[in-house]
Kinemage of the C-alpha trace (Angstrom):
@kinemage 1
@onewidth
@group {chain A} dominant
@subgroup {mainchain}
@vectorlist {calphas} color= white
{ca unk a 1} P -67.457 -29.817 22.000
{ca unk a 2} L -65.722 -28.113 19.093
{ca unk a 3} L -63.048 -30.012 18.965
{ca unk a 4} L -61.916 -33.088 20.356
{ca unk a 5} L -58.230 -34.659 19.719
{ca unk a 6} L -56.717 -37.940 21.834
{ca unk a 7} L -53.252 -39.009 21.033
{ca unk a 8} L -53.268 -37.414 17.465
{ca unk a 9} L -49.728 -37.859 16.406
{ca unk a 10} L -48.716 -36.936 12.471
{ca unk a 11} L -45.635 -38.117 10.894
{ca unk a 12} L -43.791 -37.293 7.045
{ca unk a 13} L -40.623 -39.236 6.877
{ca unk a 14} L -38.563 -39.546 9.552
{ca unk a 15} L -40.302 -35.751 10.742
{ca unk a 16} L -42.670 -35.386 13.416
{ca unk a 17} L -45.366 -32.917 12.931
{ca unk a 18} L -47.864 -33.697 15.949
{ca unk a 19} L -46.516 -35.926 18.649
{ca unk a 20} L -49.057 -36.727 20.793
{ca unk a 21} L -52.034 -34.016 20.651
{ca unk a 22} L -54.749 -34.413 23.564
{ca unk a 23} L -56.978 -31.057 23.801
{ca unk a 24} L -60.758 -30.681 24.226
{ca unk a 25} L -62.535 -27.200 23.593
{ca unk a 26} L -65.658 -25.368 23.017
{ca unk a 27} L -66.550 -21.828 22.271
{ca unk a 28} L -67.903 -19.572 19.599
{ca unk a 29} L -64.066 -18.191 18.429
{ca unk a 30} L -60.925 -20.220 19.269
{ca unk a 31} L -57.477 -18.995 18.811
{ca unk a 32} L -55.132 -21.744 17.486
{ca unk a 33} L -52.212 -20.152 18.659
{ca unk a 34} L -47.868 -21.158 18.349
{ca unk a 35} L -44.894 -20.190 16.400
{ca unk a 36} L -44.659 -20.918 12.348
{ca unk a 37} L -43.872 -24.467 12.859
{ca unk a 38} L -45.965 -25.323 15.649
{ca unk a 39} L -48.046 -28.116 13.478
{ca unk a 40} L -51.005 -25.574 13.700
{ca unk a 41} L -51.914 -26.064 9.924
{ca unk a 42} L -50.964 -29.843 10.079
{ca unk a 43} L -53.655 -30.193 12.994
{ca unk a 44} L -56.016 -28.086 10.806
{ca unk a 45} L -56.157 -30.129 8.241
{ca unk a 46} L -56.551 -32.936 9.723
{ca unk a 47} L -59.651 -31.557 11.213
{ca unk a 48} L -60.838 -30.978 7.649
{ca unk a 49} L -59.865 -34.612 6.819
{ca unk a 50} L -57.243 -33.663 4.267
{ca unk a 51} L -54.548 -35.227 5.781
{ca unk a 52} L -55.187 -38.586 7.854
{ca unk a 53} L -53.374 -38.923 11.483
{ca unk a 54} L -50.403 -41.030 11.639
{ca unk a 55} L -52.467 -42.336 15.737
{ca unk a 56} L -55.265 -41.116 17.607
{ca unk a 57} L -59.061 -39.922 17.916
{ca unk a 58} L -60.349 -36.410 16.377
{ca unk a 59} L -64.006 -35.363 16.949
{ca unk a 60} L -64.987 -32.141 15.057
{ca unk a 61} L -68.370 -31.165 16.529
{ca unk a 62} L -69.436 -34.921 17.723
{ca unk a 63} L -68.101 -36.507 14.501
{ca unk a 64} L -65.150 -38.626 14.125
{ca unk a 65} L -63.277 -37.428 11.133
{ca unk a 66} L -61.594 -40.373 10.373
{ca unk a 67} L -64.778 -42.628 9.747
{ca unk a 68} L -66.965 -39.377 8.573
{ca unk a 69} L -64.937 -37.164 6.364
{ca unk a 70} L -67.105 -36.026 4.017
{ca unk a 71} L -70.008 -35.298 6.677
{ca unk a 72} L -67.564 -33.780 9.085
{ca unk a 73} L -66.141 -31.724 5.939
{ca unk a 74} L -69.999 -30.418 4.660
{ca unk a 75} L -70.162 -28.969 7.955
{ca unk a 76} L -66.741 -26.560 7.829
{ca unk a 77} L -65.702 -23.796 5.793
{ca unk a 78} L -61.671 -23.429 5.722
{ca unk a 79} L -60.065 -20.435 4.718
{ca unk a 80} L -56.456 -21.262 3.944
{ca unk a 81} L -52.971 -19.410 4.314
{ca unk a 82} L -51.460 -17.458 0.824
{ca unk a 83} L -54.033 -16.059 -2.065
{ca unk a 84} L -55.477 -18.752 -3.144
{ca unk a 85} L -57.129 -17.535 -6.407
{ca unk a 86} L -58.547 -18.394 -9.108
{ca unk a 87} L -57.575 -15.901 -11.896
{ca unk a 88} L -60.025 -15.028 -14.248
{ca unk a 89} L -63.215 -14.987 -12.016
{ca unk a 90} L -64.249 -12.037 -10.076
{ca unk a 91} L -65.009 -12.057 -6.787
{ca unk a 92} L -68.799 -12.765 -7.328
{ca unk a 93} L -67.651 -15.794 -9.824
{ca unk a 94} L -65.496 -17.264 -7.293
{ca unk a 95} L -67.830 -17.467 -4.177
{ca unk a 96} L -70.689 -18.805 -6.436
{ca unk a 97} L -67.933 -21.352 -7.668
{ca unk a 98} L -67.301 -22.260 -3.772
{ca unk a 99} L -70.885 -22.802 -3.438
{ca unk a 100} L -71.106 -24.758 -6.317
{ca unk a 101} L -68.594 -27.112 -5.569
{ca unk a 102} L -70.734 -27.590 -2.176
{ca unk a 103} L -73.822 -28.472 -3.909
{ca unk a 104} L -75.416 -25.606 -4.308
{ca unk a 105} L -77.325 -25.079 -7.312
{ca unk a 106} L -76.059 -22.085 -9.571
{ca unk a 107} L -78.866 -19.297 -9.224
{ca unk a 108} L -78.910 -19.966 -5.426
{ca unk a 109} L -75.233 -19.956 -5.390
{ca unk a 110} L -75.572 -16.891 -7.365
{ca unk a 111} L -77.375 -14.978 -4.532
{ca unk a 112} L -75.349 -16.820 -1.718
{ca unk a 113} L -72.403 -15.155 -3.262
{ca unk a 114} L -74.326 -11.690 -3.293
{ca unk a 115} L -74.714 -12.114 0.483
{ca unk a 116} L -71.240 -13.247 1.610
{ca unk a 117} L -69.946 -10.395 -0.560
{ca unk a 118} L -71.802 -7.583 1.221
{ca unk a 119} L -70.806 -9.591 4.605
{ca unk a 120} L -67.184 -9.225 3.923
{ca unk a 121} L -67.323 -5.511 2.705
{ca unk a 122} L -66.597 -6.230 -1.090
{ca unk a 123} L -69.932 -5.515 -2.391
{ca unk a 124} L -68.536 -2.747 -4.733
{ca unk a 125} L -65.881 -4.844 -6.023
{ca unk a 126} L -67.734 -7.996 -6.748
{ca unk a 127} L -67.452 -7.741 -10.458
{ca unk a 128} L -63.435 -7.317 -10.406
{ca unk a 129} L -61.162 -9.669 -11.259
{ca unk a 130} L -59.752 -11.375 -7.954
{ca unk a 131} L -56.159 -11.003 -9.693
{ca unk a 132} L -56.581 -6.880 -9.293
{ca unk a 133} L -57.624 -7.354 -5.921
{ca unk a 134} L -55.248 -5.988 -2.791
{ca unk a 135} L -54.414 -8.623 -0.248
{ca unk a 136} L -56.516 -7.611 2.090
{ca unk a 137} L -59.145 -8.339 -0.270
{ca unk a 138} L -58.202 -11.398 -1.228
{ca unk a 139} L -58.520 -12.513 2.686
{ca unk a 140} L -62.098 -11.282 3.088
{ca unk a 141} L -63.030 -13.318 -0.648
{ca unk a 142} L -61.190 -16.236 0.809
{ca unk a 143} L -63.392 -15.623 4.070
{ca unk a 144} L -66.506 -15.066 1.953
{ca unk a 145} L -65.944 -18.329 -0.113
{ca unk a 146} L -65.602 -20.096 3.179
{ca unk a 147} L -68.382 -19.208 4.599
{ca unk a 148} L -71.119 -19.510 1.233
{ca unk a 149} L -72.723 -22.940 1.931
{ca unk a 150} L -73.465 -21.937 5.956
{ca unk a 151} L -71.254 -23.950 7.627
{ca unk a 152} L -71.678 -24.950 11.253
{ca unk a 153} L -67.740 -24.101 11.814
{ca unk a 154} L -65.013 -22.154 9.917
{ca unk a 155} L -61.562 -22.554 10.306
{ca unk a 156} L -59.043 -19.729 8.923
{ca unk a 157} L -55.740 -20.369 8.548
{ca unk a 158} L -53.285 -17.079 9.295
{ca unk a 159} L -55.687 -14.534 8.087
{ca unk a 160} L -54.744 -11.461 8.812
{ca unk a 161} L -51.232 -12.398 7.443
{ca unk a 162} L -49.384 -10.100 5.387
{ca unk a 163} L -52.393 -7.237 5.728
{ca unk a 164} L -51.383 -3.690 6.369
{ca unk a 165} L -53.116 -2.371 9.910
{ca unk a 166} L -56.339 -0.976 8.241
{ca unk a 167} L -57.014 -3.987 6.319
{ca unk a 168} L -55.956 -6.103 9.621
{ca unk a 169} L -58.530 -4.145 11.696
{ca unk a 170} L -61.321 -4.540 9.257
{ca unk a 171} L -60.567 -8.124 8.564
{ca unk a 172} L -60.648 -8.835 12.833
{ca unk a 173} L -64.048 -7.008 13.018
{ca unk a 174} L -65.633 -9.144 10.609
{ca unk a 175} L -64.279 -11.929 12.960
{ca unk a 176} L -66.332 -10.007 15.331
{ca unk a 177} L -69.136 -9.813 13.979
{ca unk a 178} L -69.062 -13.227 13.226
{ca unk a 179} L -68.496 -14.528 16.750
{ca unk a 180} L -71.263 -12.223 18.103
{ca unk a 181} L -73.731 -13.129 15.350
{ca unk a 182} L -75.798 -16.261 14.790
{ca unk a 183} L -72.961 -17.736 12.161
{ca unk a 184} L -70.352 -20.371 12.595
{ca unk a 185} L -67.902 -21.076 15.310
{ca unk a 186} L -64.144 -20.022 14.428
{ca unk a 187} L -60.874 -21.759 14.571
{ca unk a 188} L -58.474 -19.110 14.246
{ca unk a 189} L -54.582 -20.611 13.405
{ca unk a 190} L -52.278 -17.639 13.968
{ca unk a 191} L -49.334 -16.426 15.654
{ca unk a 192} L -50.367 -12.992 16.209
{ca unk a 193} L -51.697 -13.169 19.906
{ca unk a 194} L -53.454 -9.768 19.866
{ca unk a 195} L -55.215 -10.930 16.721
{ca unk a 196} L -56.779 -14.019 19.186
{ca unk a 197} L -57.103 -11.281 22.507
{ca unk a 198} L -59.501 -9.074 20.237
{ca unk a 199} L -61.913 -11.955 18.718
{ca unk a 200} L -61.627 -14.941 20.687
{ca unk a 201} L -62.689 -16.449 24.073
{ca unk a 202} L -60.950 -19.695 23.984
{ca unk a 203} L -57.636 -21.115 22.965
{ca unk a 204} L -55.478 -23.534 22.281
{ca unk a 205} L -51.277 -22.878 22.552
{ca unk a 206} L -49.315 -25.739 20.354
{ca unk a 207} L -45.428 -25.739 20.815
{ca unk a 208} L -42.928 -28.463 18.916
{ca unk a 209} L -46.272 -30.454 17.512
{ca unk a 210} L -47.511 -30.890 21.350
{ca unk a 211} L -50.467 -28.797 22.617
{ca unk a 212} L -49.834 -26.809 25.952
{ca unk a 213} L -53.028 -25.580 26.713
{ca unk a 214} L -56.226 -25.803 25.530
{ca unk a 215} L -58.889 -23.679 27.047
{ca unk a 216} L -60.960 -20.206 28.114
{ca unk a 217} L -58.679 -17.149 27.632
{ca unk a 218} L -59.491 -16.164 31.514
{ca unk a 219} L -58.670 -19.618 32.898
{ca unk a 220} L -55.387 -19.238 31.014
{ca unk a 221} L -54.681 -15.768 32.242
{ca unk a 222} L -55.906 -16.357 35.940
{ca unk a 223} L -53.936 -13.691 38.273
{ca unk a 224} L -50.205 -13.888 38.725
{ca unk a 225} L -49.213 -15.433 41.880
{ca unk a 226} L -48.432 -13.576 44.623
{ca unk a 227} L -49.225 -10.307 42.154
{ca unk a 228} L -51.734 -7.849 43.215
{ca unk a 229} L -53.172 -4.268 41.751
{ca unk a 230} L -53.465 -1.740 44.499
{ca unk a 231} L -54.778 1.677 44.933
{ca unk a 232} L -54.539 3.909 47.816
{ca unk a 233} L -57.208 7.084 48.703
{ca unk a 234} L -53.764 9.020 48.812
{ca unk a 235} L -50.498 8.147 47.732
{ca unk a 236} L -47.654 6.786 50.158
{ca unk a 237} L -44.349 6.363 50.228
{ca unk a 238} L -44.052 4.675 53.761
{ca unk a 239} L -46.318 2.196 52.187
{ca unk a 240} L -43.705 1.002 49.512
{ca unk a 241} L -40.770 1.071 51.960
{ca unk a 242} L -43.398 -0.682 54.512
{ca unk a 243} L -43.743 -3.595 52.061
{ca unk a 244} L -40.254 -3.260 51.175
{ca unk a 245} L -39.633 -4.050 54.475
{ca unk a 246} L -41.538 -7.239 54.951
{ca unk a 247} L -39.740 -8.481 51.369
{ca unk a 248} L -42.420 -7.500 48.888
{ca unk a 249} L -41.617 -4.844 46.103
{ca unk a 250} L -44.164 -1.898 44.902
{ca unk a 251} L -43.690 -0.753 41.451
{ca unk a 252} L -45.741 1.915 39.469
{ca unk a 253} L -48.307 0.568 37.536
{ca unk a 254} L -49.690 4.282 35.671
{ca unk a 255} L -53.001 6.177 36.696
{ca unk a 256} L -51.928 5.486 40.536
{ca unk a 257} L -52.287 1.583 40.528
{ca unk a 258} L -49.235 -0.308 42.152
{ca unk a 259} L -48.225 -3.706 41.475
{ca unk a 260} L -47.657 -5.087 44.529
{ca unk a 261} L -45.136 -8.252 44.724
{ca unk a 262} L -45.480 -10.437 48.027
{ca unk a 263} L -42.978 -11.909 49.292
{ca unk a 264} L -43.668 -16.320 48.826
{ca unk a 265} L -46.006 -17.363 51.323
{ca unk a 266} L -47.955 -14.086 52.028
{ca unk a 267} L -51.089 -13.550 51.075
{ca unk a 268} L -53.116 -10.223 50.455
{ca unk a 269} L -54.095 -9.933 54.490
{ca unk a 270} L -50.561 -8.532 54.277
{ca unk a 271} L -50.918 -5.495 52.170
{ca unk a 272} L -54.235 -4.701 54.360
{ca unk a 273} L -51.528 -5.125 57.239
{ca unk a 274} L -49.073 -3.044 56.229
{ca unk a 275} L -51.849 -0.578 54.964
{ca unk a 276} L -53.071 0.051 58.325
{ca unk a 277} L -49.378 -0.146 60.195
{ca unk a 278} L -48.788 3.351 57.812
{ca unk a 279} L -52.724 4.791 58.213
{ca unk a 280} L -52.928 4.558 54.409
{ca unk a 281} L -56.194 3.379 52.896
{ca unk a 282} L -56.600 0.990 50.156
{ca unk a 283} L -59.785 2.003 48.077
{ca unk a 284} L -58.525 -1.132 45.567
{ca unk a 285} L -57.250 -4.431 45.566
{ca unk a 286} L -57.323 -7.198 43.065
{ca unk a 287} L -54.855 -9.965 41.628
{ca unk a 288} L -53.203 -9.071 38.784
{ca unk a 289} L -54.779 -11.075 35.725
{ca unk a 290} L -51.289 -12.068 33.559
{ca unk a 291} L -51.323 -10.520 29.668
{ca unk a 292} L -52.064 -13.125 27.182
{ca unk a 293} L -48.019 -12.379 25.903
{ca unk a 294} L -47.199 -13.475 29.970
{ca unk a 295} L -49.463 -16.602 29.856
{ca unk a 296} L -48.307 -17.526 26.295
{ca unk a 297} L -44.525 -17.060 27.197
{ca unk a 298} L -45.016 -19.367 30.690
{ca unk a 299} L -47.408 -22.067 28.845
{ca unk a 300} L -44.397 -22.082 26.051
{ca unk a 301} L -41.710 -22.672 28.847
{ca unk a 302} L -43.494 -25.516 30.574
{ca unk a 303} L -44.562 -23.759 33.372
């Protein structure tokens, strides 16, 4: 399991961050997913044991952060939100410093460095200062640094925030890459949802400090009920005013799909009903899987 919380509540003052956080989930890229405000960094970093849990149980890969810290910690790389540079180093001088700081001794941190650098696409600007870098290279150094001592997961914190498309693209590729390679595991925190449709295959949806849903992306955007995609051989307009008539509604879906909308209590037997009752033929038929802007919007609202 990647991630295990049980009744993690966090509290500053009289504010409550995380009220209450139960979620269990696995996978090779998560999507930490909610509004600014959500507790999504607060949950973070108590994963990372920077912060200790007002109540509860966290488990980051089989270890309980709150009696290992230190073991769970060697084990993560964490990317976090804004620049966070050092000025004065270059790129190459600040992933080496990473590594250092992990234990790695300096000519091995040396060539770590080398080899995050060319991962991330900044091998020709590994001698620069990080203070003239743009801020899309800033995130992929960040990323880099993260990643120098091998950890088992990596957790980024808003990423692709504040990057102009290009950069964004580039920066969710890497992600890719990462997820399909033999690295680490990602925890994505964002609130960008296509950013978690492109590179993950799990998430987990925090609202007001409470977790909604925590699970695969196709669990979470199983089909719409009483939704279904249809195509006929030929189109037909007796079969819209057909299922018009039995209280459904047809809509136009582009490239000849209809969305088909039963009426509450029908199932699809009906559409092959009506179908027939007009001699059209149905040459598809499927439910309609909800977008991942649908599912968030209905996990948001409770439902």
């Amino acid at each position: 399991m990647l991630l295990s919380c049980r009744g993690i509540t966090k509290r500053f003052g009289d504010i409550e961050a995380l009220s209450g956080v139960d979620c269990a989930v696995s996978g090779r890229a998560v999507g930490l997913l909610g509004p600014n405000g959500a507790g999504k960094t607060t949950l973070m970093k108590i994963c990372l044991g920077l912060l200790a849990p007002t109540s509860g149980e966290i488990e980051v890969l089989g270890l309980d952060v709150r009696s290992a810290p230190l073991k769970t910690r060697g084990r993560l790389g964490y990317a976090a939100e804004g620049p966070g540079r050092i000025p004065g180093l270059s790129g190459l001088e600040s992933v080496a410093y990473a590594a250092e700081l992990c234990g790695i001794p300096r000519r091995l941190a040396l060539l770590r460095a080398h080899e995050m650098l060319d991962l991330v696409g900044l091998d020709e600007s590994r001698y620069r200062g990080v203070e003239t870098y743009s801020t899309g290279m800033h995130q992929r150094v960040k990323v880099a640094m993260a990643l120098v001592h091998d950890p088992d997961l990596v957790l980024l914190d808003e990423p692709t925030s504040g990057l102009d498309p290009n950069s964004r693209d580039e920066l969710l590729d890497l992600i890719v890459r990462l997820r399909d390679g033999e690295g680490p595991a990602i925890l994505l925190s964002t609130h960008l949802l296509h950013d978690v449709e492109r590179t993950c295959d799990a998430c987990i949806i925090m609202h007001e400090g409470a977790v909604r849903y925590a699970g695969s992306l196709d669990t979470l955007q199983s089909h719409v009920e009483g939704e279904y995609d249809v195509r006929l051989s030929v189109p037909s307009s007796e079969f819209a005013s057909a299922v018009a008539g039995r209280g459904g509604r047809v809509d136009e879906a582009g490239l000849g799909l209809l969305r088909v909308t039963l009426p509450e209590g029908t199932g699809p037997e009906m559409i092959w009903t009506v179908a027939a009752d007009v001699g059209a033929a149905v040459v598809h038929l499927e439910a309609r899987a909800a977008s991942l802007e649908e599912a968030f919007l209905r996990t948001i609202e409770g439902q």
